[in-house]
C-alpha positions in Angstrom: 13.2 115.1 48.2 10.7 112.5 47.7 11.6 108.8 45.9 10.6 110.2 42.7 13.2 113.3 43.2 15.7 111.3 44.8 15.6 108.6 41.5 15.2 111.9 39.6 18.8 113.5 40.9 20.5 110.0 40.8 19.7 109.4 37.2 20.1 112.9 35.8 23.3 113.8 37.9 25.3 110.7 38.6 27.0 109.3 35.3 24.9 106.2 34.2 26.3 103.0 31.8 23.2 101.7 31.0 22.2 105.2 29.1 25.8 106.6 28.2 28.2 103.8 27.8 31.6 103.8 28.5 32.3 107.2 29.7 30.5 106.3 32.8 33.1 104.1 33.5 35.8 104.4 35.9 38.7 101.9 35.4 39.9 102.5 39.1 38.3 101.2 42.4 39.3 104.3 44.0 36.1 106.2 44.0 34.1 103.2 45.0 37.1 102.7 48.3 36.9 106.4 48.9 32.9 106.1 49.7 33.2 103.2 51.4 35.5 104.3 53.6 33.0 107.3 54.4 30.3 104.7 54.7 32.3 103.1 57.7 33.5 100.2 55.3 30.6 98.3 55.4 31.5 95.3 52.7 33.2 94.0 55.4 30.5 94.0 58.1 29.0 90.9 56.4 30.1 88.0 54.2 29.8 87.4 50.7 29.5 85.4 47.4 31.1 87.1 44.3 29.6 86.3 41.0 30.8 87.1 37.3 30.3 86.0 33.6 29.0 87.1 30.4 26.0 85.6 30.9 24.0 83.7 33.2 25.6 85.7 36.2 21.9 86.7 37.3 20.2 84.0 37.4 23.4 82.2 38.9 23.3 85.2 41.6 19.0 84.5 42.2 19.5 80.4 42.4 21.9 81.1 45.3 20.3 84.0 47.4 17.0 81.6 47.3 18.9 78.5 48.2 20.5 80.2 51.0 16.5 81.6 52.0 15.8 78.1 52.3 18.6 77.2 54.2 17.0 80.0 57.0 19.7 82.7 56.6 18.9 86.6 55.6 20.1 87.2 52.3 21.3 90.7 50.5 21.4 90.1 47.1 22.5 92.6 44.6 22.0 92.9 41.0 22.2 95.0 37.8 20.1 96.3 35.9 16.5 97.1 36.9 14.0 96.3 34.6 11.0 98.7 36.3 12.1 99.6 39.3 15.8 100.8 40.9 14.9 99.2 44.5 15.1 95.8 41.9 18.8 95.9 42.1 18.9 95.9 46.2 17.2 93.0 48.2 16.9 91.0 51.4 15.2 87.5 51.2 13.3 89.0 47.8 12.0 92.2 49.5 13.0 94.8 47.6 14.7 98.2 49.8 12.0 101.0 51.1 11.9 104.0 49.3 12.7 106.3 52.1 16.5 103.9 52.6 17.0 105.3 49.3 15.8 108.7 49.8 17.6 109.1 53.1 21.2 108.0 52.0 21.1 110.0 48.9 20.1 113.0 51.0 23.0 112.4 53.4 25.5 111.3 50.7 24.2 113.7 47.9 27.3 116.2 48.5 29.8 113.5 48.6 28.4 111.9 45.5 28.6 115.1 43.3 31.8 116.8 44.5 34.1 113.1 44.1 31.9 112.9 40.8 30.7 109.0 41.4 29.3 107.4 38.6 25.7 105.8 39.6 26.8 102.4 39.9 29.6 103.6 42.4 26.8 105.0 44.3 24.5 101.8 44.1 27.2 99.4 45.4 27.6 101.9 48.5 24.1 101.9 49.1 23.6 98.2 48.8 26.4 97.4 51.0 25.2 99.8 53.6 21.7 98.9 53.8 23.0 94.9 53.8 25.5 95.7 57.1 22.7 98.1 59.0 20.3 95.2 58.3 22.8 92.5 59.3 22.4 89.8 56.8 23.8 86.9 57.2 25.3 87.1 53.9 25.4 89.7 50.9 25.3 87.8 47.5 27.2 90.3 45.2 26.8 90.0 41.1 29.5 92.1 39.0 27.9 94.8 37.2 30.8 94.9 34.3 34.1 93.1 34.0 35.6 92.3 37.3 39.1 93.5 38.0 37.7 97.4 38.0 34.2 96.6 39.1 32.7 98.6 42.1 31.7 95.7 43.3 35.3 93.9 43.7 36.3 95.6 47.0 35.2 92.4 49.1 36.6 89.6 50.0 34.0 86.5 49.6 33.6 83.4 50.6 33.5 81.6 47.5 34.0 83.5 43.8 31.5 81.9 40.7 32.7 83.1 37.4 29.7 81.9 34.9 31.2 81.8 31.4 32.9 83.7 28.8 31.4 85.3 25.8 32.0 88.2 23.3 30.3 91.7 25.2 31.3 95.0 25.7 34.5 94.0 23.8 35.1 98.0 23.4 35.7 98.1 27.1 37.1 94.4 28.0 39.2 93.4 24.9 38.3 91.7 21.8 39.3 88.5 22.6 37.8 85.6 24.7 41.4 85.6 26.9 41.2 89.1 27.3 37.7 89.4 28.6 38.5 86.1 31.2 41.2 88.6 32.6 38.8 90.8 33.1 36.6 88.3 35.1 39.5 86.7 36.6 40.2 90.2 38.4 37.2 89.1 41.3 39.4 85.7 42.0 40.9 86.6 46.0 44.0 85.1 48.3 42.8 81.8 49.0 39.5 82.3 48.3 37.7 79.4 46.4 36.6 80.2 42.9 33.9 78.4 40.8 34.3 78.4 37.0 30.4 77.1 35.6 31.7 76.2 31.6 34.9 75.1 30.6 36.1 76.8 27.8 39.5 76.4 26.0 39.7 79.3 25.6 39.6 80.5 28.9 40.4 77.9 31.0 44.1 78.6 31.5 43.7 82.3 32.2 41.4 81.9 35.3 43.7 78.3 36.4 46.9 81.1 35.8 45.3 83.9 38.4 43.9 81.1 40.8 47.5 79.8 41.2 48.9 83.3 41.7 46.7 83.7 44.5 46.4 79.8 46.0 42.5 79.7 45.6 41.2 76.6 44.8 39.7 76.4 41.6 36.6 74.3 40.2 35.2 73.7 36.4 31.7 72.9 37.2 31.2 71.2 33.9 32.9 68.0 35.2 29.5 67.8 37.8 26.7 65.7 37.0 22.8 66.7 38.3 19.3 65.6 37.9 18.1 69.1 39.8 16.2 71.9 37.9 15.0 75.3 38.5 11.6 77.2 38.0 13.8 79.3 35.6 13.1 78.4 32.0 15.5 78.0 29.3 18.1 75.3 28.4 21.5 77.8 29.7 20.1 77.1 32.8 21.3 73.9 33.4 25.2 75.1 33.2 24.1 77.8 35.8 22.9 74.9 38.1 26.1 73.3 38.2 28.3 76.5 38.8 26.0 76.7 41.8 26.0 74.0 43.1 29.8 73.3 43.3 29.4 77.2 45.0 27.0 75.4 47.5 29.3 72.7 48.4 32.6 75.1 48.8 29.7 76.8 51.9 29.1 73.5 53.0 32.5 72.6 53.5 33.4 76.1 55.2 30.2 75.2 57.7 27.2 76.6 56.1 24.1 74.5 57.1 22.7 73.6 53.4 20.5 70.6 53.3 19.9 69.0 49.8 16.5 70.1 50.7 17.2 73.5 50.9 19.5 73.1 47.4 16.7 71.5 45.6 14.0 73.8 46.7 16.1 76.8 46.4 16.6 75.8 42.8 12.7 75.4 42.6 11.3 78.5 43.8 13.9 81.1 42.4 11.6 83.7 41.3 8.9 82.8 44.2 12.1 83.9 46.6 13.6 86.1 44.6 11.4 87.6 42.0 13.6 87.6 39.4 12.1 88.6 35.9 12.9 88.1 32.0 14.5 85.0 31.5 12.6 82.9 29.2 9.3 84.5 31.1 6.3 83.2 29.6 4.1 86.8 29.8 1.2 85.3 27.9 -0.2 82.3 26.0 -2.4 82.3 23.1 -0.5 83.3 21.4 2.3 82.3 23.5 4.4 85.5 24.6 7.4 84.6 25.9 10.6 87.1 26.4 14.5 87.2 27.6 17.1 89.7 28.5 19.9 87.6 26.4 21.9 90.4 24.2 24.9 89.2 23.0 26.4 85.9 20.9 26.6 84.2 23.5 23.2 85.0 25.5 21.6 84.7 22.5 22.7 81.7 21.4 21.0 79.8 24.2 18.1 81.2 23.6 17.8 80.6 20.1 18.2 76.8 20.8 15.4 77.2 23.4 13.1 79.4 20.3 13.7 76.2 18.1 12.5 74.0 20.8 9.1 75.2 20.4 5.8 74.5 18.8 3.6 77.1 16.7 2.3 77.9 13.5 4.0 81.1 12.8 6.9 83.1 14.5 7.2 86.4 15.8 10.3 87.9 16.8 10.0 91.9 18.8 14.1 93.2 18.7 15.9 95.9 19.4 19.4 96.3 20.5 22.0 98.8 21.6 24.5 100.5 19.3 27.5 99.3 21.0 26.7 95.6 20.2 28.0 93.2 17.1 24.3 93.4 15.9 25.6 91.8 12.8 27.4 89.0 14.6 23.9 88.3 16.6 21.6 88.8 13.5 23.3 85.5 12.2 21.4 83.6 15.2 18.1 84.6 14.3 16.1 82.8 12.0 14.5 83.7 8.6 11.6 81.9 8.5 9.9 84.4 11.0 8.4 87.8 10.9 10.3 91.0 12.7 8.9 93.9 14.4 11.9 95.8 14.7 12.4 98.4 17.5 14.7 100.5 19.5 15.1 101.0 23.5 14.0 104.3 24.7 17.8 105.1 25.5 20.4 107.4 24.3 22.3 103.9 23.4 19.7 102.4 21.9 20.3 101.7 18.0 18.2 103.5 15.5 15.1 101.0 14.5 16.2 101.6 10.7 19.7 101.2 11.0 18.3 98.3 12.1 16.0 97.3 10.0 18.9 97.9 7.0 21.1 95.3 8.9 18.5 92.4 9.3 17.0 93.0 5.6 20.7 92.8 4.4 21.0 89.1 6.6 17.7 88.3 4.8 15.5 89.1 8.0 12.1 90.8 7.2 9.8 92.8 9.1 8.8 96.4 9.5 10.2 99.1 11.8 8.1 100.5 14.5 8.5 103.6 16.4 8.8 102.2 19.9 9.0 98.6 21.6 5.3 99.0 22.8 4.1 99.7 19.2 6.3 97.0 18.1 4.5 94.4 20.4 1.1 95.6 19.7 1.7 95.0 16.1 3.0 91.3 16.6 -0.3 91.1 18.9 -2.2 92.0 16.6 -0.8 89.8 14.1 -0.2 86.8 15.7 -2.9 83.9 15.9 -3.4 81.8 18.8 -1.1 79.2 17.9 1.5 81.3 17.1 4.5 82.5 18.7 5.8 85.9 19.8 9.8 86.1 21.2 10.7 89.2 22.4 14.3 90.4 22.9 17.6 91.6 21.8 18.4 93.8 24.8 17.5 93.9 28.0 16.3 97.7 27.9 13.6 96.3 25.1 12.4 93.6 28.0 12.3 96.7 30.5 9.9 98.4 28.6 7.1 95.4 28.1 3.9 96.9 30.1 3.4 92.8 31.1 6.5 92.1 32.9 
C-alpha cells in the first residue's frame, strides 16, 4: 500500500472518535498495553511530559515542545486531532513523520491491529511512541487525546504531569459534572511524579490535591505565578497556558534539564515557527479580517468570545458549525446577536445538521442562513463582508479543518 491506501485502511477499518463518537472508545488501557508490549514497550525508551485539560492542552503541549527546541534537545511531540494532514499528530522538532514510517508500521502491524480490533487512536499512540524511541528523542511531549485515566496515552510515566483546566465536554463520556470530569483528568497524575494544575478552580481543586496526595506527587496551581512573557499564539486563554508551562519548565529545571530563560522566552515566541501549530486565533486573512479557532465547547468558547469583543470592525461575521454531541444551546448563549451567521455543518457523520442548527440559534435570537457546506458558508461571508469588517470562524474544530486557507 501506498500513504494514500495506508490512511485509506486506517480510517475506514480502525474505529475512529473524531467521526463515530463514543463507540470508538475503549474504557480499558489493555489494548493500547497489549500493542505496546508487541511494539517492544517503547513509552519507556524515552522520557516524557503528560498533558491534559479541557482546553488549552494543545497549545500548552506546542509552548513546551518549542521551548525544549530552543533549549537544543530533540522533541516528539504528539497531538490530536489533525486538521489536514494525519502525520500532524506525530512530530520531531516540528517536522512532521514521513509517509513511508506510516506506511511501513501499518503494513507490519495491520494484522495485529484488526484481529485485537484497536480503535485508531490506540493505533496512533503506538505509532508515535515507536517512531519517538527508534528516533531517540530526548523527550516525547505527550497531549491526552480524551479524559485521562482511560486514555491510550496514560501508559507512561512522565517527568512532570500539566493538567490545563476544567470545563464542561464530552460530558456523555466523562460525567456531567466539573468534579467528575477532574477525576477523569486526575487519572494521568503518577507516584511521585510532579503535577502542574494551570487554573484554579473551586471546583476542581480538591479532586486533583486528593489523587496528588494518594500518590505523593507534588502538586502546583499555576495561577498563583506572576509573568510578563507572551507567545506568538494569539488569544487572551493563552496567558493561563503560559503559566501552567512555565511552572512545568521549572519542575525540568529542577530535575536537571538545561532551560535558560532565553530558551523559555523564545520558546514562548516562536511556537508555531517550531512547531507549526495551526487554528488558534489564526489570522488567515485581513481585509476583511479572517480570523478562526478550534475552541468548541463553554469553556473554549468563552475565551474566545472575550477575544471577538476585543476587536475593531464595522460589521460581524460569524461561520459555525458544531457536532451533535455538544450543549450547542449552552454555547449559543456566548455568541453575540448583533452579528450575522453563516451556519454550517462539518463533513462528518457527527457533525450536526446545518438546520437543526439554524432552528437552535434563530430560537436564541441568532440570525443567518444555512449553507450546505463550511466552504459555501465562508464564501458567502466573503462575499459579504466589506473591508473593515470581520469574519470569525468556528464552533468546532472539524469546521476549522475544512478552511482551504489554513
Amino acid at each position: 500500500m501506498n500513504y494514500q491506501e495506508t490512511l485509506s485502511w486506517m480510517f475506514n477499518q480502525l474505529p475512529m472518535f473524531q467521526t463515530q463518537g463514543k463507540t470508538a472508545l475503549n474504557n480499558k488501557l489493555d489494548r493500547t498495553i497489549a500493542f505496546a508490549s508487541v511494539l517492544g514497550n517503547p513509552e519507556k525508551k524515552f522520557k516524557t511530559l503528560h498533558i491534559a485539560g479541557t482546553n488549552g492542552k494543545g497549545s500548552s503541549s506546542s509552548m513546551l515542545a518549542s521551548i525544549l527546541q530552543e533549549a537544543g534537545y530533540k522533541v516528539g511531540l504528539y497531538t490530536s486531532p489533525h486538521l489536514k494532514d494525519f502525520r500532524e499528530r506525530i512530530k520531531i522538532n516540528g517536522v512532521e513523520i514521513p509517509e513511508e514510517r506510516v506506511v511501513s508500521f501499518i503494513a507490519a502491524h495491520k494484522d495485529f491491529l484488526a484481529t485485537h480490533h484497536l480503535s485508531f487512536f490506540e493505533m496512533t499512540v503506538g505509532l508515535a511512541f515507536d517512531y519517538f524511541a527508534e528516533e531517540k528523542v530526548d523527550i516525547g511531549v505527550i497531549e491526552v487525546g480524551l479524559g485521562g485515566r482511560f486514555d491510550s496515552t496514560n501508559i507512561i510515566t512522565p517527568e512532570v504531569s500539566l493538567i490545563t483546566n476544567i470545563s464542561k465536554d464530552h460530558t456523555d463520556i466523562l460525567g456531567n459534572t466539573l468534579p467528575e470530569i477532574a477525576f477523569e483528568k486526575a487519572g494521568i497524575i503518577k507516584k511521585n511524579t510532579p503535577v502542574v494544575i494551570s487554573e484554579y478552580q473551586e471546583e476542581t481543586a480538591p479532586v486533583f490535591i486528593k489523587r496528588a496526595k494518594e500518590e505523593k506527587a507534588p502538586i502546583v496551581f499555576a495561577n498563583e505565578l506572576t509573568t510578563n512573557l507572551t507567545t506568538d499564539l494569539q488569544g487572551i486563554y493563552q496567558e493561563k497556558n503560559i503559566k501552567g508551562v512555565i511552572a512545568v519548565i521549572d519542575f525540568l529545571k529542577h530535575q536537571g534539564w538545561d532551560i535558560s530563560d532565553e530558551n523559555l522566552k523564545n520558546g514562548l515566541l516562536n511556537v508555531v515557527k517550531n512547531t507549526h501549530l495551526k487554528g488558534r486565533w489564526q489570522t488567515l486573512s485581513t481585509h476583511p479580517t479572517v480570523v478562526c479557532d478550534t475552541g468548541h465547547n463553554i469553556g473554549g468558547l468563552t475565551y474566545v468570545m472575550e477575544q471577538l469583543k476585543k476587536q475593531t470592525y464595522t460589521q460581524l461575521h460569524i461561520v459555525i458549525g458544531f457536532v451533535k454531541e455538544k450543549d450547542v444551546k449552552g454555547v449559543l448563549e456566548l455568541f453575540p446577536k448583533e452579528a450575522h451567521y453563516y451556519f454550517c455543518s462539518p463533513n462528518i457523520k457527527r457533525g450536526l445538521a446545518v438546520d437543526t442548527l439554524k432552528e437552535i440559534a434563530t430560537a436564541k435570537g441568532l440570525k443567518g442562513e444555512a449553507y450546505s457546506s463550511v466552504q459555501e458558508a465562508v464564501s458567502a461571508a466573503k462575499a459579504k463582508a466589506q473591508p473593515t469588517d470581520f469574519i470569525f470562524i468556528g464552533g468546532s474544530t472539524f469546521v476549522v479543518s475544512e478552511l482551504a486557507d489554513l
